[in-house]
C-alpha positions in Angstrom: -3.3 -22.3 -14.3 -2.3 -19.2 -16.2 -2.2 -16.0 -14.2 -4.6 -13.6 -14.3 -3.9 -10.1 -16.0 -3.2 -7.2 -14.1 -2.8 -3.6 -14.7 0.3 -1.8 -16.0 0.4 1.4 -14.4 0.4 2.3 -10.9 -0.5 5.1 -9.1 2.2 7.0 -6.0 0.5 4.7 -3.9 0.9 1.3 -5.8 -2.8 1.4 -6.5 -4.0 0.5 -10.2 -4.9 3.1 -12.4 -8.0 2.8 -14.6 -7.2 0.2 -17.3 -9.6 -1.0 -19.7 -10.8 -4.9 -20.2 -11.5 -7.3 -23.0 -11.5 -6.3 -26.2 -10.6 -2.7 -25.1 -7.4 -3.7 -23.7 -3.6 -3.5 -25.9 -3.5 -6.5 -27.6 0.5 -6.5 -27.4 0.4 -6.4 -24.0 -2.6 -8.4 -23.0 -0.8 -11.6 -24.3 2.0 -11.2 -21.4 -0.6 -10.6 -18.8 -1.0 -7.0 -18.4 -3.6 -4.4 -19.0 -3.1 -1.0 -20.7 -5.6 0.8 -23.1 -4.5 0.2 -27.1 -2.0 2.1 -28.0 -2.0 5.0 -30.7 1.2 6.5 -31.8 0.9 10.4 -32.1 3.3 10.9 -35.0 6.0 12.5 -33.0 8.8 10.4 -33.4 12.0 11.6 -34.8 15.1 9.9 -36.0 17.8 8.9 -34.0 21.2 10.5 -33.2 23.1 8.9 -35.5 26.6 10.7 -33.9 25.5 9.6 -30.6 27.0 6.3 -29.1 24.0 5.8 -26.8 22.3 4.6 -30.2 25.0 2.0 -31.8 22.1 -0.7 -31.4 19.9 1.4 -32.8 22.4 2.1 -36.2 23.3 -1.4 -35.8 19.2 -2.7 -36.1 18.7 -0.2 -39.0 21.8 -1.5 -40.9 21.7 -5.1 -40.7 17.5 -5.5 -39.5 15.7 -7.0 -36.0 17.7 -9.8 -34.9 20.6 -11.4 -32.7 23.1 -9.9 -35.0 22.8 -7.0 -33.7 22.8 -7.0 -30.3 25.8 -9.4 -30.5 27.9 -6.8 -32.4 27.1 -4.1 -29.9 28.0 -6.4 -27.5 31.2 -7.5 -28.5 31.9 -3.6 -28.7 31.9 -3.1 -25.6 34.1 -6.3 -24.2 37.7 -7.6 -24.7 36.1 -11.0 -25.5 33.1 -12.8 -24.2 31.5 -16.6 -23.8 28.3 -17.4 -26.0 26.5 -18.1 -22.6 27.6 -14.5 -21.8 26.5 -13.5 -24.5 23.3 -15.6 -24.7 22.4 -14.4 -20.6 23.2 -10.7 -21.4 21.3 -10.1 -25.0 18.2 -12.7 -23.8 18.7 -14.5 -26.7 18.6 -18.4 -27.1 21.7 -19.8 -26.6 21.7 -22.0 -29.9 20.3 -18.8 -31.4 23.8 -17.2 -30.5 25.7 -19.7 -31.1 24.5 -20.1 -34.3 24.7 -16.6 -34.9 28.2 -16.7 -33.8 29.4 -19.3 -36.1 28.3 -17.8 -38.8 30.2 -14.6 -37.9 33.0 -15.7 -37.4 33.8 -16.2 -40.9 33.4 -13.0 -42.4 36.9 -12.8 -40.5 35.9 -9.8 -38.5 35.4 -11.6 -35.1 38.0 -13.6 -34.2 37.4 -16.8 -31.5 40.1 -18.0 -28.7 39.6 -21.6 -26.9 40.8 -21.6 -23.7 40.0 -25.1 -21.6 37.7 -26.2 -24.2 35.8 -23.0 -23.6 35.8 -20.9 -26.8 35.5 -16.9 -26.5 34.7 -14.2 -28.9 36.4 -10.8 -29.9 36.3 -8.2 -32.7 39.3 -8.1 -34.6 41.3 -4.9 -34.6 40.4 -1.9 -36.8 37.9 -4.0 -38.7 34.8 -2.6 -37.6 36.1 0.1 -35.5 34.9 3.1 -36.8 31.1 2.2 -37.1 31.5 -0.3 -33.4 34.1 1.7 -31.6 34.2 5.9 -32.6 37.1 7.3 -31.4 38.6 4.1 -29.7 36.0 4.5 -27.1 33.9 1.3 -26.3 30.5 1.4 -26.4 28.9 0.8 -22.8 26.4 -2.1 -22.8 23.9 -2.5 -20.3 21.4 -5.3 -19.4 18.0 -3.6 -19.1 16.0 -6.3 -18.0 18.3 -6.0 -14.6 18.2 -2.0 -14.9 14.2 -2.6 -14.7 14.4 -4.9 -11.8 16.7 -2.8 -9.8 13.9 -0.1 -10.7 11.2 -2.3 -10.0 12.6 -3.5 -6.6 13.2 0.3 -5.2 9.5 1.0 -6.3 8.0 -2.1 -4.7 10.2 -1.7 -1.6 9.6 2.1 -0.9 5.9 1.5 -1.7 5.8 -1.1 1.5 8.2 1.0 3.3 5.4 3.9 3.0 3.0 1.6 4.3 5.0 1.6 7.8 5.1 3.7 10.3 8.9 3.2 11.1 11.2 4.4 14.0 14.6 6.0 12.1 16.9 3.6 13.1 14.7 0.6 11.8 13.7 2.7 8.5 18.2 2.4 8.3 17.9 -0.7 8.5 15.3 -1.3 6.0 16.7 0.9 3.4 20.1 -1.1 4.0 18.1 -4.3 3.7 16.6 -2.3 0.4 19.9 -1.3 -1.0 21.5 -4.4 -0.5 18.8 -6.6 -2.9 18.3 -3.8 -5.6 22.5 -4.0 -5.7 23.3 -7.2 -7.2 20.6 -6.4 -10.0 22.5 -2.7 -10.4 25.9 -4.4 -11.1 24.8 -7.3 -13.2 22.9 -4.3 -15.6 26.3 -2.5 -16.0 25.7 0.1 -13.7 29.3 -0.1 -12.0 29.3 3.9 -11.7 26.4 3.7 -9.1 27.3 1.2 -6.3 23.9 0.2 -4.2 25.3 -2.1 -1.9 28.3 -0.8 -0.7 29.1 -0.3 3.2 27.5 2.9 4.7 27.2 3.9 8.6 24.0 4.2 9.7 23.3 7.4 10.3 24.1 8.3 6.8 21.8 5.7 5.4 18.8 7.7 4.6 20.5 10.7 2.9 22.8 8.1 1.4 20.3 6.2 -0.2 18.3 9.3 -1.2 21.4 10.2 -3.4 22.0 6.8 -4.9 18.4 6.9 -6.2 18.9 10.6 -7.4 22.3 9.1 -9.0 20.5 6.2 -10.9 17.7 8.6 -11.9 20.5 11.1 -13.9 22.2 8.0 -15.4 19.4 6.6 -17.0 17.6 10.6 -17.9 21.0 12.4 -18.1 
């Protein structure tokens, strides 16, 4: 049985906001289960930095189009080499749909491929692509979003049923630790090494502690 629809937004209080129904509701949207109103673009866009590294994916869409490619070259960028299941896990692309992909890269000669115990792994070759992939000899910093969201998503939820508790401080510690802990393992696997969740904190400096971490992860990802 397919699940029902539910709203997108939420208010402070993890209450749904007013969202319309039926035919009133974002098609896009109401395919994968959840209910906004239709969507109508204001006109404000602008174009992209195109000196900014944050937007090599973007530069790398516009020049070659919407697909693997892509995201593959962006993330080879940013590695010494990488495993198509790597690749496959971290771009949330099929994995014959990277493999593929990857084959067929390989022989323009700019990505090269090493087989260690029957395990083959990809690089870029040196100075091929470097000064569109890698400005300045910097590497680009990839980061999996759909874990940045749940790491997002799991501090939301978690404070929102914290809020619903009246707590003594010591067992608020603890649930914070508890909350920390969880939203951690998502935080790494996104990229996010510069802002450590999880890591070992006495418990009278939970609280403040966790306050910064959050306040950390906000000004990475809205510098």
């Amino acid at each position: 049985m397919a699940k029902p629809a539910e709203p997108l937004f939420l208010d402070n209080q993890g209450h749904p906001l007013p969202y319309p129904l039926n035919g009133n509701a974002c098609p896009e949207f109401r395919i994968h289960g959840l209910l906004r109103g239709k969507i109508h673009p204001r006109g404000y866009s602008q174009s992209f930095d195109v000196q900014s590294p944050a937007c090599l994916l973007l530069r790398l869409r516009a020049l070659i189009g919407m697909h693997a490619r892509a995201e593959i070259l962006c993330l080879l960028a940013s590695v010494k080499e990488i495993h198509p299941a790597e690749v496959a896990r971290q771009t949330t692309y099929y994995q014959k749909t990277v493999q593929t992909a990857l084959l067929d890269m390989a022989q323009s000669g700019a990505i090269l491929t090493r087989i260690s115990q029957k395990a083959k792994f990809y690089r870029l070759k040196p100075d091929i692509l470097d000064s569109l992939l890698q400005r300045n000899k910097t590497c680009p910093q990839w980061l999996h979003w759909p874990s940045v969201f749940r790491t997002l998503d799991i501090i939301q939820q978690g404070l929102h049923k914290l809020a619903c508790r009246p707590l003594e401080p010591l067992l608020l510690a603890s649930e914070l630790r508890k909350l920390l802990q969880i939203a951690g393992k998502d935080c790494l696997d996104s990229g996010l090494h510069e802002i450590d969740l999880s890591q070992p904190v006495p418990t009278d400096d939970i609280i403040p502690h966790f306050q910064s971490r959050v306040l950390a992860l906000g000004r990475y990802l809205n510098p």
